[in-house]
N, C-alpha and C positions, 0 to 999 in steps of 0.2 A: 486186186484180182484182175486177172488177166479177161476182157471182157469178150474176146475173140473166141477164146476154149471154156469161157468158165475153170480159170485154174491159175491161183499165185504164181507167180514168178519167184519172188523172195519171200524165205520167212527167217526167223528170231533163230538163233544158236536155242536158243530153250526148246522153240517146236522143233528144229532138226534132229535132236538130242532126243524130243519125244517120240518121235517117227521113227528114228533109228531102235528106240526101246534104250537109250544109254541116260544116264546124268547130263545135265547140262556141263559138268565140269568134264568128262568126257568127252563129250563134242567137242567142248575149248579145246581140247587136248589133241584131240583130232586135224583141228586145223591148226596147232601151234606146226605139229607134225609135218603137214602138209597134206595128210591123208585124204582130208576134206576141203574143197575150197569154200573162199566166201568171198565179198566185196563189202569195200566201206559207204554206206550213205552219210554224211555228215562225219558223227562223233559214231554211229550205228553199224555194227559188223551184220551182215544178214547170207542166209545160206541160197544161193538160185535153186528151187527144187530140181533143175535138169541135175545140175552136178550132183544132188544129196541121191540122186536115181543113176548118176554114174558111178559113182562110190558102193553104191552094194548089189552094182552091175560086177562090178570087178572084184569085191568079196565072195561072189557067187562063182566066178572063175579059177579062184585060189585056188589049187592042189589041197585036196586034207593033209595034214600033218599028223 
């Protein structure tokens, strides 16, 4: 945790995926895409919460279909 704001920096493809309301296999699928970014720690994929809050900054922009 971020000790300056009180707030993660990185979390798990599974919490992104919770936050987002989607499946974790979804998420995956999301960043196979490119939809979503992530970074690797180690062997560990994790999502920066900025990005997972620019991702449905820009869903919120979409035209409806």
């Amino acid at each position: 945790m971020n000790q300056n704001t009180g707030r993660e920096l990185l979390v798990t493809v599974r919490e992104a995926g919770r936050r987002l309301g989607v499946s974790r296999s979804t998420a995956y699928e999301l960043l196979r895409q490119g939809a979503l970014a992530s970074v690797r720690i180690g062997s560990s994929r994790r999502v920066v919460v900025a990005d997972l809050e620019d991702f449905v900054q820009r869903l919120k922009e979409m035209p409806d279909e």
